[in-house]
C-alpha positions as a Markdown table, in Angstrom:
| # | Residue | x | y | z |
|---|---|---|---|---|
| 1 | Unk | -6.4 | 17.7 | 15.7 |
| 2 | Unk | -9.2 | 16.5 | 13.8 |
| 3 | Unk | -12.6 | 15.9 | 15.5 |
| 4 | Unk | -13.4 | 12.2 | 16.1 |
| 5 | Unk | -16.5 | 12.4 | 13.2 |
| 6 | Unk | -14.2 | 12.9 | 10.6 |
| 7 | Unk | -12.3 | 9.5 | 11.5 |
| 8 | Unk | -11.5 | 7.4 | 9.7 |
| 9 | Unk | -14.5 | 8.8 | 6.8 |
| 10 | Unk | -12.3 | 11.5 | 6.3 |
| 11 | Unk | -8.9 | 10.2 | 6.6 |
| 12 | Unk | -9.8 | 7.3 | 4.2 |
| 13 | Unk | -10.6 | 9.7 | 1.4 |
| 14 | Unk | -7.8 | 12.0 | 1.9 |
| 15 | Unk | -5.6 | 8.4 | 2.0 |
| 16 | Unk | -7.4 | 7.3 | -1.1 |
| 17 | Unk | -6.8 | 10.5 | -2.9 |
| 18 | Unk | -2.9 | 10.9 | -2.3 |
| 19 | Unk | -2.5 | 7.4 | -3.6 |
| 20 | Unk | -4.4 | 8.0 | -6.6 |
| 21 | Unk | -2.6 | 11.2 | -7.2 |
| 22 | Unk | 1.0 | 9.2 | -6.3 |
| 23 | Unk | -0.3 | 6.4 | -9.2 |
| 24 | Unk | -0.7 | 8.1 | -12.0 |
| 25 | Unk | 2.5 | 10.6 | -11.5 |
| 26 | Unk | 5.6 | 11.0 | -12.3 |
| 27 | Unk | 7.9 | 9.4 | -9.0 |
| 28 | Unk | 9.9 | 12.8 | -9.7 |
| 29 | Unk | 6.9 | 14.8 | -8.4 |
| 30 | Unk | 6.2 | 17.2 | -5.5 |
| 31 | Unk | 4.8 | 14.1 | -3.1 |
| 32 | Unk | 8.5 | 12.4 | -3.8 |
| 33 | Unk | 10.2 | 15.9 | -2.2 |
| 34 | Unk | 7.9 | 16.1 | 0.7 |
| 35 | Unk | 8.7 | 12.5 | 1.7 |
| 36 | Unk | 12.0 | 12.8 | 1.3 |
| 37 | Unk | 12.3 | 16.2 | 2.9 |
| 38 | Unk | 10.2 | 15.1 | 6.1 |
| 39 | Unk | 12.1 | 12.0 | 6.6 |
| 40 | Unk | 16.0 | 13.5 | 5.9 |
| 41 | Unk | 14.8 | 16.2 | 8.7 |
| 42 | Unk | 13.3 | 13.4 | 11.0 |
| 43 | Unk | 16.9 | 11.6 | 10.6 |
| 44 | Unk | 19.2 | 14.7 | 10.7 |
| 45 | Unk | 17.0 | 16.0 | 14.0 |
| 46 | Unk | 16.5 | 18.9 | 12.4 |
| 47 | Unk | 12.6 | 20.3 | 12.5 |
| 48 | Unk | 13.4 | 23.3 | 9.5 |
| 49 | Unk | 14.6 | 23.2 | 5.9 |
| 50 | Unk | 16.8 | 26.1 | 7.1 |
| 51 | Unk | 18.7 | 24.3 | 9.8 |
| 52 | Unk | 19.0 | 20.6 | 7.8 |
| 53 | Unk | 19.8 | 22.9 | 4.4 |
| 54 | Unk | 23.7 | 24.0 | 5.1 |
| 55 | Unk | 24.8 | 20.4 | 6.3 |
| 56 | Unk | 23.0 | 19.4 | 2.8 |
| 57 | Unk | 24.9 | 21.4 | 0.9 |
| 58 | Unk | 28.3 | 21.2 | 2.6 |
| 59 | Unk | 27.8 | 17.2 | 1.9 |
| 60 | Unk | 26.8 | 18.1 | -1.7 |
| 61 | Unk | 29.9 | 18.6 | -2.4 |
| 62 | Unk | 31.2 | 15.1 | -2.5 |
| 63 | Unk | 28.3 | 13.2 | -2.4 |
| 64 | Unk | 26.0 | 12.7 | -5.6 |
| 65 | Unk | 23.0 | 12.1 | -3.6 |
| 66 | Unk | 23.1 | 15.3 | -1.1 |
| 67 | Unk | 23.7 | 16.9 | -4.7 |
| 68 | Unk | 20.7 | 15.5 | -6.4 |
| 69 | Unk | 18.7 | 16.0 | -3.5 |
| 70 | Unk | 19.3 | 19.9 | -3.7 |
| 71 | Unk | 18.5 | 19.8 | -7.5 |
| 72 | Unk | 15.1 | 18.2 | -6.1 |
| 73 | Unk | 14.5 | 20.6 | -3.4 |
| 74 | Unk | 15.5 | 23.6 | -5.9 |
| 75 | Unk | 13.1 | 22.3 | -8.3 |
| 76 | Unk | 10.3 | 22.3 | -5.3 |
| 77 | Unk | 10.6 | 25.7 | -5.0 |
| 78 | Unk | 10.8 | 26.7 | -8.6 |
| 79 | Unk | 7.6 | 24.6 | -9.6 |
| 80 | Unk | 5.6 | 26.0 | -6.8 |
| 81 | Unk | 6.7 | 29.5 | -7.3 |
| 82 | Unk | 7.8 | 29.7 | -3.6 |
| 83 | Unk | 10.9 | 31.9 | -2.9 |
| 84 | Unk | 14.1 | 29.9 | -1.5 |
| 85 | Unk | 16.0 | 30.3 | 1.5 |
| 86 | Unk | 19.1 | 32.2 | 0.6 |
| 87 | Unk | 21.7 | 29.4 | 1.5 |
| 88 | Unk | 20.0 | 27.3 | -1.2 |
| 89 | Unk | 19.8 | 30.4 | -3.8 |
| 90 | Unk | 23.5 | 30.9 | -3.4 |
| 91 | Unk | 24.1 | 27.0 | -4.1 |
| 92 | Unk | 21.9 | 27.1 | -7.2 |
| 93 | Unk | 23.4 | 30.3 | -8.5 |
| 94 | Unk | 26.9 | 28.6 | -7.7 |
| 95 | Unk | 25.9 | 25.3 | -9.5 |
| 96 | Unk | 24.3 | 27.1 | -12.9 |
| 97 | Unk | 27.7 | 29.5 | -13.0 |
| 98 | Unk | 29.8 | 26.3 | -12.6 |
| 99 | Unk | 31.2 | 26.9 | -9.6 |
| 100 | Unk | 30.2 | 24.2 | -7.8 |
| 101 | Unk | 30.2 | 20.3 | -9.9 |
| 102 | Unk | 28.5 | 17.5 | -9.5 |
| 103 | Unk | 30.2 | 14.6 | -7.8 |
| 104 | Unk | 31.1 | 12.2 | -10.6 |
| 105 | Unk | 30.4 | 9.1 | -7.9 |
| 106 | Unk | 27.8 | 7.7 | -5.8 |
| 107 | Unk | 24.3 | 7.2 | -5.9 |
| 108 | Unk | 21.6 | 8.8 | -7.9 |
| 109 | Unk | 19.0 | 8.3 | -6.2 |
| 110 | Unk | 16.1 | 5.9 | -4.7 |
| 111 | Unk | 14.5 | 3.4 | -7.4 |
| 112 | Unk | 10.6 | 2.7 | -7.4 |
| 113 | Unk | 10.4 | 0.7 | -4.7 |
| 114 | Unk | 12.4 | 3.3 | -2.5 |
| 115 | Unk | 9.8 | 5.9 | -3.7 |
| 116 | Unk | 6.9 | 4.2 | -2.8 |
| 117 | Unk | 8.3 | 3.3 | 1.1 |
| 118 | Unk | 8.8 | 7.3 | 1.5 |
| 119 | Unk | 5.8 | 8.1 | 0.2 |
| 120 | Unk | 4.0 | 5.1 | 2.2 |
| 121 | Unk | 6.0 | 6.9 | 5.4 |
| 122 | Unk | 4.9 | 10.2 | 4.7 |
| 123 | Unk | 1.7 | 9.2 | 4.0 |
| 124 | Unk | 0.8 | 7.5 | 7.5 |
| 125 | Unk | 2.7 | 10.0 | 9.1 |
| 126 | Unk | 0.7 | 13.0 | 8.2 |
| 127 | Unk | -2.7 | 11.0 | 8.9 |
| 128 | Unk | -1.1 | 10.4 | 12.2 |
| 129 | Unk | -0.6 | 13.8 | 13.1 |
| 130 | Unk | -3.6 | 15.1 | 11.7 |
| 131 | Unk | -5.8 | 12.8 | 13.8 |
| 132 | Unk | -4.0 | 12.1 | 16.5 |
| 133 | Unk | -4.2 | 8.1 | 15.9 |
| 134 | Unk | -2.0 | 5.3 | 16.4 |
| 135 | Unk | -0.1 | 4.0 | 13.5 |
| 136 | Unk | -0.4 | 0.1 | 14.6 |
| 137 | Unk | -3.6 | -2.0 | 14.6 |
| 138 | Unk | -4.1 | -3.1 | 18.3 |
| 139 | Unk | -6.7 | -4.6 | 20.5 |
| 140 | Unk | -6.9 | -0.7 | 22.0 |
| 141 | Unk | -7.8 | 0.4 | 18.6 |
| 142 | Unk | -10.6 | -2.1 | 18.2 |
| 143 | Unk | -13.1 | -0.6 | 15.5 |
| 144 | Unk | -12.1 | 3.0 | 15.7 |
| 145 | Unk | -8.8 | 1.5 | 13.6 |
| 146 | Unk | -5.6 | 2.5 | 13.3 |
| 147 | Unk | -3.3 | 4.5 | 10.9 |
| 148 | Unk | -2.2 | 1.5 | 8.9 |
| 149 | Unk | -5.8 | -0.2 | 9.0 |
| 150 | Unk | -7.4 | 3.3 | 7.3 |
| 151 | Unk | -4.2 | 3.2 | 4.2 |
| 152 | Unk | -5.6 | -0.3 | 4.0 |
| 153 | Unk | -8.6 | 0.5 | 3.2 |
| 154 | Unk | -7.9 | 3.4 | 1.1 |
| 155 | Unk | -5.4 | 1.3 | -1.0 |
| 156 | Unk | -8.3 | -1.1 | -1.6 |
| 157 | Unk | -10.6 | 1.4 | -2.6 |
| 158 | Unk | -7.5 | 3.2 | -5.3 |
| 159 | Unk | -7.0 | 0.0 | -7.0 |
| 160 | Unk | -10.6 | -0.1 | -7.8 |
| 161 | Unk | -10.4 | 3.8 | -8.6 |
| 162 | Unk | -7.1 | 3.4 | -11.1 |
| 163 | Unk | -6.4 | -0.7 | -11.8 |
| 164 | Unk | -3.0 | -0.1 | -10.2 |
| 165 | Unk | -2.0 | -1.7 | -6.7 |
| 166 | Unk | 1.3 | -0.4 | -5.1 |
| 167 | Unk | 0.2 | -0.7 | -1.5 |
| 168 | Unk | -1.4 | -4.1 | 0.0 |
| 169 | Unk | -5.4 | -3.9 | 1.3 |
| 170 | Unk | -5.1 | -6.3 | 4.4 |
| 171 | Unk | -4.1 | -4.8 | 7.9 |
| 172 | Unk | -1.7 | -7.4 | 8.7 |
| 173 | Unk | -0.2 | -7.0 | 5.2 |
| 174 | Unk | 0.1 | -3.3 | 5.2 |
| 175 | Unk | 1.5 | -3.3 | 8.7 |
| 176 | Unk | 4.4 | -6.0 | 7.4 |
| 177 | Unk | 4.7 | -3.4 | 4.2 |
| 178 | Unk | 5.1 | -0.4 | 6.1 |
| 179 | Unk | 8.2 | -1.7 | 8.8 |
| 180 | Unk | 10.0 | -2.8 | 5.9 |
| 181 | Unk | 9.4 | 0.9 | 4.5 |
| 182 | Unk | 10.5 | 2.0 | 7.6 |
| 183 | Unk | 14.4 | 0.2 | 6.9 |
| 184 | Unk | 14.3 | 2.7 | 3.9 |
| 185 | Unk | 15.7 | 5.5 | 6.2 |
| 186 | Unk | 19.3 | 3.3 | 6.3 |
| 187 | Unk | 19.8 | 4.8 | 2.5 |
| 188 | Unk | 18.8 | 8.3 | 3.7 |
| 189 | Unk | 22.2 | 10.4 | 3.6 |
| 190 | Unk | 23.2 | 11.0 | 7.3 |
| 191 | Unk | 23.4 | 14.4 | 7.6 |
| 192 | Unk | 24.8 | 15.6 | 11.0 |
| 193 | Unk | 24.9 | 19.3 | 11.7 |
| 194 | Unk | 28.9 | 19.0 | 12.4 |
């Protein structure tokens, strides 16, 4: 937990910085597989790559999603140098010796909108954590603030910083915006551990 002098100075900037980097790249970047792979654990109840990664892959191999999303975690790895867990190793060599196919059918993926609601998730969750704060503006949170109310203001401050507005700068706005990110876990794959 942070100390209460860094709040919400601290949180604001570290806000204000993620969207900024989130703005001006790519939606196939490293912040889209962090969100994505936070969340899928969150909904599978997993808490480790390695426990939510062999239901993954079993489902990879009739759903285009699961697939894609394996491509994306393998990619992770490979861009960050980091060394994969051997299930996943054994799927990519499989998949570049065409052993294993793509599914021909299904989805391919979130759009733009979908990416910004997991990244908005991820976002407020980690400032969460890290603080120790409340996500929802309240009469209890009075002028300390509240997750939401600190992505606010950091959003404000981005679209000065880059011209570009993805997230809204009111409380009352950005709490409305971020339960109807929260509805984006329906088009997560539900991934059981059966």
């Amino acid at each position: 937990m942070k100390s209460s002098s860094e709040w919400p100075d601290q949180a604001i900037e570290y806000a204000q910085n993620r969207i900024v980097q989130f703005t001006q790249s790519p939606l196939k970047d490293a912040h889209f597989f962090q969100g994505y792979r936070e969340l899928a654990l969150t909904n599978s109840g997993h808490s480790e790559l390695d426990d939510f990664l062999p239901a993954l892959l079993a489902k990879a191999e009739k759903d285009k999603l699961a697939f894609i999303t394996a491509k994306r975690i393998c990619a992770h790895f490979e861009a960050n140098g980091a060394g994969k867990p051997r299930d996943l190793s054994v799927w990519l060599s499989d998949v570049l010796m065409d052993i294993k196919k793509e599914p021909k059918n299904g989805r391919t993926g979130p759009n733009k909108s979908q990416t910004e609601h997991l990244f908005l998730l991820g976002l407020v969750a980690t400032i969460a954590t890290v603080y120790s704060r409340p996500v929802y503006p309240s009469v209890s949170t009075g002028d300390d603030g509240s997750v939401l109310d600190v992505v606010a203001v950091a959003s404000s401050r981005a679209k000065k910083e880059t011209g570009k507005t993805i997230f809204p700068a009111g409380s009352s706005a950005m709490k409305n915006r971020f339960i109807k990110s929260k509805k984006v876990l329906s088009f997560l794959p539900k991934i059981s551990a059966k």
